[in-house]
C-alpha positions in Angstrom: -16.2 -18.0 -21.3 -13.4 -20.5 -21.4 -10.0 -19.5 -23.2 -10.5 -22.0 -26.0 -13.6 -20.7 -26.8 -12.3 -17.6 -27.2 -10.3 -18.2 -30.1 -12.8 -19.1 -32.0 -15.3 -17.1 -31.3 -17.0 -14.7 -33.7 -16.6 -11.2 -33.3 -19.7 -9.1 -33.7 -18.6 -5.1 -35.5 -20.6 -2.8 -33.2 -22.9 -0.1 -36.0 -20.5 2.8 -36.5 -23.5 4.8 -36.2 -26.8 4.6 -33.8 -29.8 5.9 -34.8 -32.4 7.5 -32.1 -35.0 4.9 -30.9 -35.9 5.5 -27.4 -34.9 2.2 -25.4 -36.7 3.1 -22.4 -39.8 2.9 -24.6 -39.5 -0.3 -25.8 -42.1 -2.3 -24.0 -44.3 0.9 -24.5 -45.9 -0.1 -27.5 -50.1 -0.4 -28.1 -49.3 -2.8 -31.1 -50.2 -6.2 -31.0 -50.6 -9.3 -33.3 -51.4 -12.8 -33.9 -51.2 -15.7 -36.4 -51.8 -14.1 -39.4 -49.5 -10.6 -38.2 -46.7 -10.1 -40.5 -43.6 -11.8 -39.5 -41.6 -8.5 -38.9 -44.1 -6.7 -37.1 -44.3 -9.4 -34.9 -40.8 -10.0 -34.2 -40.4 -6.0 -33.6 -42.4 -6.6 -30.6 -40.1 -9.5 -29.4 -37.2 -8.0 -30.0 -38.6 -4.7 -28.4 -39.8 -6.4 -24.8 -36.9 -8.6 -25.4 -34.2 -5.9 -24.7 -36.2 -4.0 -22.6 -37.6 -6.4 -20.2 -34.6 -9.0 -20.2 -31.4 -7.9 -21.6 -31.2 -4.4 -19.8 -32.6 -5.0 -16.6 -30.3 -7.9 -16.1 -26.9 -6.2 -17.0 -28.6 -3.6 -14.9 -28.5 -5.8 -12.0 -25.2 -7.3 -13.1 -23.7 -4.2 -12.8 -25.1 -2.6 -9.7 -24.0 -6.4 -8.1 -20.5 -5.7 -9.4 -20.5 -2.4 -7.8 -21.7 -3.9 -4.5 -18.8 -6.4 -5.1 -16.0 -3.8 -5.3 -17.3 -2.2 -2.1 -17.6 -5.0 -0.2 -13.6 -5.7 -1.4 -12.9 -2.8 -1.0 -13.5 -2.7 2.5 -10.8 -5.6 2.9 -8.3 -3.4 1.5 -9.0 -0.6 3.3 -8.5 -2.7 6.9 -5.2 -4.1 5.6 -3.5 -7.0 5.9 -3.4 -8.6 8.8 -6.6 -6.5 9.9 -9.5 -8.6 7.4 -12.4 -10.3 9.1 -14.2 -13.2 8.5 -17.4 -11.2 8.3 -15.6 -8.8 5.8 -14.5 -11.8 3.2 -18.3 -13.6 3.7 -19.7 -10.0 2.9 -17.6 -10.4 -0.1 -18.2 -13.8 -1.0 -21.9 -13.2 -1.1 -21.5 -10.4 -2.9 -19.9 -12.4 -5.7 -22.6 -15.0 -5.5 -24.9 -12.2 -6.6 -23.0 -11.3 -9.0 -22.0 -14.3 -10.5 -26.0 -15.5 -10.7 -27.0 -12.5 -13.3 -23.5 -13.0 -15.0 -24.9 -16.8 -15.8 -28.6 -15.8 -16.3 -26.9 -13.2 -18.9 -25.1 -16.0 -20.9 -28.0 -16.5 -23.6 -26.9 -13.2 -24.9 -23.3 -13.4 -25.2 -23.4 -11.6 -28.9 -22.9 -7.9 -29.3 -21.5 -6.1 -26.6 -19.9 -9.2 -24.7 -18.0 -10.3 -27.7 -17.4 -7.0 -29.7 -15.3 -5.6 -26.5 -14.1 -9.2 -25.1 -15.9 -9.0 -21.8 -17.1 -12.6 -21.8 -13.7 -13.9 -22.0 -12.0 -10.9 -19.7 -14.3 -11.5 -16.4 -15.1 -15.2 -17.1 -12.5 -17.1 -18.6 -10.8 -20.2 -16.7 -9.9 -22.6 -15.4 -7.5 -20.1 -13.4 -3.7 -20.1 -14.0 -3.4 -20.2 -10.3 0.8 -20.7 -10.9 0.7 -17.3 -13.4 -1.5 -15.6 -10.8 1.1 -16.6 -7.6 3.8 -15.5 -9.9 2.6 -12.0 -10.3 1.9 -11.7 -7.2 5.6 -12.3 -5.7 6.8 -9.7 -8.5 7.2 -6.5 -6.8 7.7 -4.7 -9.9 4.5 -5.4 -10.9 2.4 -5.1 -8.3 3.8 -1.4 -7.5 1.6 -0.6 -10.4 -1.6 -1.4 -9.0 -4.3 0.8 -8.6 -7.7 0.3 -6.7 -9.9 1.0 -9.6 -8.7 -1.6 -12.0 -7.5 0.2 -14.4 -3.7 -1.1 -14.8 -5.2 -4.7 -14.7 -7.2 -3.9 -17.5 -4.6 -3.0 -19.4 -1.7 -5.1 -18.7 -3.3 -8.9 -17.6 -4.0 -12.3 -19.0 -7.5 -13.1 -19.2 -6.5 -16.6 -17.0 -6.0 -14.4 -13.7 -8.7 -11.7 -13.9 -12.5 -11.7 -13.5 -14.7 -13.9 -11.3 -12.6 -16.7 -11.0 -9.5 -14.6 -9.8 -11.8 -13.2 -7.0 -13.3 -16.4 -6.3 -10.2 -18.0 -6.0 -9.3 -15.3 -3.5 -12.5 -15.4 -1.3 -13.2 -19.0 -1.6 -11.3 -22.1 0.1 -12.6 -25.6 -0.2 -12.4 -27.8 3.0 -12.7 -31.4 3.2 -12.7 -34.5 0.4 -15.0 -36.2 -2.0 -18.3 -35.5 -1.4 -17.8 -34.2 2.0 -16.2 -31.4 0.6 -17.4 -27.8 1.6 -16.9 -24.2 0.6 -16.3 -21.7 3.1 -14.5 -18.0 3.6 -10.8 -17.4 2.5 -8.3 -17.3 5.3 -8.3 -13.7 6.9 -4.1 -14.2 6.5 -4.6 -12.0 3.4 -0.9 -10.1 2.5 -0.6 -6.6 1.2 -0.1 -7.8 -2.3 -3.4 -9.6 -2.6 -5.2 -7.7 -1.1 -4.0 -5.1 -3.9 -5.0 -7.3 -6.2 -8.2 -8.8 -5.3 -9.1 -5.1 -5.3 -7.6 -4.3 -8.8 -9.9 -7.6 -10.0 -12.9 -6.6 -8.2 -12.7 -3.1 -9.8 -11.6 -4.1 -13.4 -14.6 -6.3 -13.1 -17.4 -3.8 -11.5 -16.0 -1.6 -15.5 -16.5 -4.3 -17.9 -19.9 -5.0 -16.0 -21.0 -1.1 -16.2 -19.2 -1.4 -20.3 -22.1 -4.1 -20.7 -24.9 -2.1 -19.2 -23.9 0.7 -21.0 -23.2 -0.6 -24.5 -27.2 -2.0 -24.4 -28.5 0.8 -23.3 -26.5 4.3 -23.7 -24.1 5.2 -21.6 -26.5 8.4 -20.6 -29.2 5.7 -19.5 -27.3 4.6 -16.9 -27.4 6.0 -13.4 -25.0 9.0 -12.4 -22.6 6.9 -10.2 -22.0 4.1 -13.0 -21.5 7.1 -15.4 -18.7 8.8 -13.0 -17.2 5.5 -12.2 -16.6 4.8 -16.6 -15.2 9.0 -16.6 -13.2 8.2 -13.6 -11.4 5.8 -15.9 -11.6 7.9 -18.9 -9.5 10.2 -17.1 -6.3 8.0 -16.6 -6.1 9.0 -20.7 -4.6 4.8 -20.3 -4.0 3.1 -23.7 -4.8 -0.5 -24.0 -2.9 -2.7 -26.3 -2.6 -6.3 -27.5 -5.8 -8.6 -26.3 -7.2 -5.7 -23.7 -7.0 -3.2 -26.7 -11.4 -3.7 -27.2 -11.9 -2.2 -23.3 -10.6 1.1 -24.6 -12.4 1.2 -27.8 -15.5 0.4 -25.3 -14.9 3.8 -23.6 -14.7 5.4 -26.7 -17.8 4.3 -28.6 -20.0 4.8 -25.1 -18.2 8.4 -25.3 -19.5 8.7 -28.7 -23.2 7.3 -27.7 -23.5 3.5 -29.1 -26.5 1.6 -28.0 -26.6 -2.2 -29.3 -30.4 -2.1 -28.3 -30.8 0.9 -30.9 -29.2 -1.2 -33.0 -31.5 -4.5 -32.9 -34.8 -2.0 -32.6 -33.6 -0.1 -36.1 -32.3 -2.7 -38.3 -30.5 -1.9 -41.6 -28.9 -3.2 -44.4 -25.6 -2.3 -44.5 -24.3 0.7 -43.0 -22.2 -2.1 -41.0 -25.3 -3.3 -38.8 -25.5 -6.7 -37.6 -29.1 -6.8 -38.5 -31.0 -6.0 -41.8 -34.2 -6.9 -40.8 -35.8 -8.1 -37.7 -35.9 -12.1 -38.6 -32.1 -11.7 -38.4 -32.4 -10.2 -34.9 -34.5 -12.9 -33.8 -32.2 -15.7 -35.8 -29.0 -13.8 -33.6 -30.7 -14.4 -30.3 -31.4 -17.8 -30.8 -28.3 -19.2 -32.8 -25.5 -17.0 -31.3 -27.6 -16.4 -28.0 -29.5 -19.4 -26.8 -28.0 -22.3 -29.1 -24.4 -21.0 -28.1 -24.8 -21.4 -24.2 -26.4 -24.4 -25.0 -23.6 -26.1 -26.5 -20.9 -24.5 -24.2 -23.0 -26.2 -20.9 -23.6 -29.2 -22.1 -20.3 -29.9 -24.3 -18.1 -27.8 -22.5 -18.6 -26.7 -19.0 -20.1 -30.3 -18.4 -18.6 -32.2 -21.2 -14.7 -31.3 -20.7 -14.5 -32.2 -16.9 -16.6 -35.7 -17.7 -15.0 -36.3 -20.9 -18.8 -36.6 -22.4 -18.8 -34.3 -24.8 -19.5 -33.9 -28.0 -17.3 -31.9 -30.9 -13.6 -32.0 -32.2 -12.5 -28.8 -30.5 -13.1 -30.2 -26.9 -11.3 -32.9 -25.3 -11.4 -34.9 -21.5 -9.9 -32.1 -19.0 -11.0 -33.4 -15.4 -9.6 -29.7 -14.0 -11.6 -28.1 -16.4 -14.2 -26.9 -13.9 -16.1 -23.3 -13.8 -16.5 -22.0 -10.1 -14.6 -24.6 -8.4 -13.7 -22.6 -5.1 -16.9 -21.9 -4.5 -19.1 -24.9 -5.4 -21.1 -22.7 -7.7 -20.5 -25.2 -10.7 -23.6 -26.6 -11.2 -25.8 -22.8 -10.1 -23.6 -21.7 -12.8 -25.5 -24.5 -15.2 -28.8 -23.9 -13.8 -28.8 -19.9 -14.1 -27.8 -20.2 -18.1 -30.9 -22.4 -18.9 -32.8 -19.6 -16.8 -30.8 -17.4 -19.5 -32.3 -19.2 -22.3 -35.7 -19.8 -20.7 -35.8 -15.8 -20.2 -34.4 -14.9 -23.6 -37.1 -17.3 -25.5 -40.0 -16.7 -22.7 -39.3 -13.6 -21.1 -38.9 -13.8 -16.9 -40.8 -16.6 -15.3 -41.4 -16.7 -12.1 -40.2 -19.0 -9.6 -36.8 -18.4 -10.7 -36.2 -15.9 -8.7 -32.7 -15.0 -7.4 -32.7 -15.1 -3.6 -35.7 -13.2 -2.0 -37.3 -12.3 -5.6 -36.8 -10.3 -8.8 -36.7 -6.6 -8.8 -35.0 -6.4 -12.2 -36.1 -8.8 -14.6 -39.6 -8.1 -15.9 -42.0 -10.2 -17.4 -42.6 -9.9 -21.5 -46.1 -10.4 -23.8 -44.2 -10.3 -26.8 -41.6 -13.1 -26.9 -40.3 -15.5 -29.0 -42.7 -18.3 -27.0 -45.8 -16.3 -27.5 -45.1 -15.9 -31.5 -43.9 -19.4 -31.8 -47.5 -21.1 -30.1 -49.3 -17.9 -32.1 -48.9 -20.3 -35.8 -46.8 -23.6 -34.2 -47.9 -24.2 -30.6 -47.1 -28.2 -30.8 -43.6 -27.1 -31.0 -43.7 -23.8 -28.5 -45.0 -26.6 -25.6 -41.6 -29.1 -27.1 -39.4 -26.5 -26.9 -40.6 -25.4 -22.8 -40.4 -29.3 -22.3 -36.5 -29.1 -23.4 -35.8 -25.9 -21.3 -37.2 -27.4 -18.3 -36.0 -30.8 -19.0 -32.2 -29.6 -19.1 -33.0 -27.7 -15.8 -34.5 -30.8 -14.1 -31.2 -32.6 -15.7 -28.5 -30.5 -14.1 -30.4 -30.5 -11.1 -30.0 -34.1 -10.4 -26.0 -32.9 -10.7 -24.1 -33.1 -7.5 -21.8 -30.9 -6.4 -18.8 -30.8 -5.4 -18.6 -31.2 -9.5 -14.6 -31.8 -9.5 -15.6 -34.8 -7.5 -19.0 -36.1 -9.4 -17.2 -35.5 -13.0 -14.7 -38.6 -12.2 -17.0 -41.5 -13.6 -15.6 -43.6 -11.2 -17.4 -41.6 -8.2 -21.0 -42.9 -9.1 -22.4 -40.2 -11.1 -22.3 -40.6 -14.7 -25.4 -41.3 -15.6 -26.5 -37.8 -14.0 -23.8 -36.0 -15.8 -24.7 -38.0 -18.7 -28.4 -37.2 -18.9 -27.2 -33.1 -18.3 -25.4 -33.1 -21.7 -28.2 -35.3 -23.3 -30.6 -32.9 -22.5 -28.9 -29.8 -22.9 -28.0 -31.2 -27.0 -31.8 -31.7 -27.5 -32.7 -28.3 -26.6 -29.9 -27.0 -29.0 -31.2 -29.3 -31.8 -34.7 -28.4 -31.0 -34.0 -24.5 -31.9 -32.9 -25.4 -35.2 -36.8 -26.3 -35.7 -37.6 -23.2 -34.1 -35.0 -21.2 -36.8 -36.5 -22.8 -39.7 -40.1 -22.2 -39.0 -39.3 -18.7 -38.3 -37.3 -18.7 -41.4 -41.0 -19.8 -43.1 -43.1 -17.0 -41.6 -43.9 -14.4 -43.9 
């Protein structure tokens, strides 16, 4: 989530009261349907494997990755400056690249929970304020008030020096020029204050990750551990003000047992639900899910650095660049069209992060399946557009601060990445108005 974004970003009002639907029996269903099933039995079933088998599993393995994360930090800290290793800040490092891979394959679903308690923009905001974030830490003052778990971060920083990019900028250096560039471990020459506050980061993060978990699921469907880590906080009894205000009111509605999945399985009208029927819970995941990330890759976290994209609110930034200590840029494209190809599809393999999936199950019910069950010609055009926006971006090259320069050579890649990812947000609006048909 950039900070421009941000401001204009709807917020989503989380139900002020859940009712009981059973989450974990979801994709538990004996129904099925066809063609000529009623629209909103059908979409019941998408929306029910949907959270089940996609949304959940992957802030699931979101947040036990963030948890790994603030371990493997944690460990730093607890050598001390002067005492790091270069195996201890790898271990680190690739602990954030697991992280930061179901962050991005989460980004189809940035409604709900994400937006009503400003997590998107709290761990994922940037480009980093890399002066404001050297500032703080030669303030003494300030950094007396740091705690281990986060907590003080939370309530106190500016979105521009928290989240992944603060602990990539702190794990990460980039060695080299142009396209010889590579990335490789921080310097072990870490001092006592950023140490402090790579830990701070690392554990502010691992609670907004376990906040998004939670929030989907119940906060009593999530294991033990996560559950003592969010009553560990609880107990600090700390007050959160100004733009951080929406973490504490996250404590407090988990406390009192929201479940956004509960929510999208038992729609309403009124009784301040985002969703009065189940058409409007498919129409959220597509236009505020899938068309949103989308836009934001092609237009934004492509278009800004090239100066390609499209829209009044954006303009040519060449140091606009998302994971830019780490040479993740373009993995960070890729793993939000596997966001949108898991939200419309369910999981497919071959996209598996690393040795395989564990997480992530495969759906019967999805948005594809009803789509090809009454308009298949445009089910096969829409899997031509996912796919053709993942071939695009792979033809990307990385190191992207370098390839965005159209003078380097590699425009017409970048080009074709922004192209493509437009025509699959254009081709949902087909997909919204045939659904918008169905009866």
């Amino acid at each position: 989530m950039n900070l421009k974004n941000f401001l204009t970003m709807p917020l989503y009002v989380a139900a002020a009261g859940m009712l009981t639907f059973n989450v974990a029996a979801c994709s538990d269903n004996d129904d099925d349907w066809d063609g000529t099933s009623n629209r909103e039995s059908a979409l019941r079933l998408v929306v029910a494997d949907y959270t089940a088998n996609t949304v959940i599993p992957t802030y699931e393995a979101l947040a036990d990755a963030s948890v790994n994360l603030y371990n493997a930090i944690y460990a730093m800290y607890q050598s001390g400056a002067g005492n790091v290793t270069t195996a201890q800040v790898k271990a680190a490092g690739d602990a954030w690249r697991v992280a930061r891979e179901y962050w991005e394959r989460s980004e189809a679903w940035l409604y709900g929970p994400a937006g009503d308690y400003d997590v998107d923009p709290h761990i994922d905001s940037w480009p980093l304020n890399a002066t404001a974030l050297q500032a703080l830490l030669d303030n003494p003052a300030e950094m007396a008030k740091m705690d281990a778990e986060g907590v003080y971060i939370s309530q106190t920083m500016d979105y521009g020096i928290l989240g992944f990019h603060a602990l990539e900028y702190l794990l990460f250096q980039v060695e080299g020029t142009g396209m010889n560039q590579t990335s490789v471990p921080h310097s072990v020459d870490y001092t006592k204050e950023e140490l402090s506050y790579i830990t701070g980061v690392a554990g502010d993060l691992r609670n907004q990750c376990i906040i998004l978990e939670a929030a989907w699921r119940g906060e009593s469907n999530i294991s033990q551990a996560k559950q003592d880590i969010l009553d560990k906080v609880r107990a600090t009894g700390a007050t959160m003000t100004g733009d951080n205000k929406n973490w504490s009111t996250a404590l407090n509605d988990l406390a009192a047992g929201v479940c956004y999945a509960n929510e999208m399985m038992n729609p309403v009208e009124g009784n301040n639900s985002d969703f009065v029927n189940f058409l409007a819970a498919a129409q959220t995941m597509i236009s505020d899910g899938i068309q949103n990330i989308a836009n934001e890759v092609g237009n934004v976290k492509i278009g800004n650095p090239t100066g390609m994209g499209s829209g009044e609110d954006y303009a040519y930034d060449p140091g606009y660049i998302e994971s830019p200590y780490s040479l993740n840029s373009i993995n960070d494209f890729l793993g939000n069209i596997i966001s949108i190809e898991n939200a419309y599809m369910g999981f497919q393999t071959g996209k598996e992060y690393n040795a395989g999936e564990s997480y992530i199950k495969p759906s019967t019910h999805t948005l594809s399946a009803y789509v090809a069950s009454f308009n298949p010609e445009l089910d096969n055009r829409v899997k031509a557009a996912i796919t053709a926006a993942y071939n695009a971006i792979g033809q990307m090259a990385e190191p992207f601060a370098y390839t965005c320069n159209s003078a380097n050579g590699y425009q017409a890649q970048n080009r074709a990445a922004i192209t493509a990812c437009n025509e699959l947000n254009d081709i949902f609006d087909e997909v919204l108005r045939v659904l918008q048909e169905q009866r």
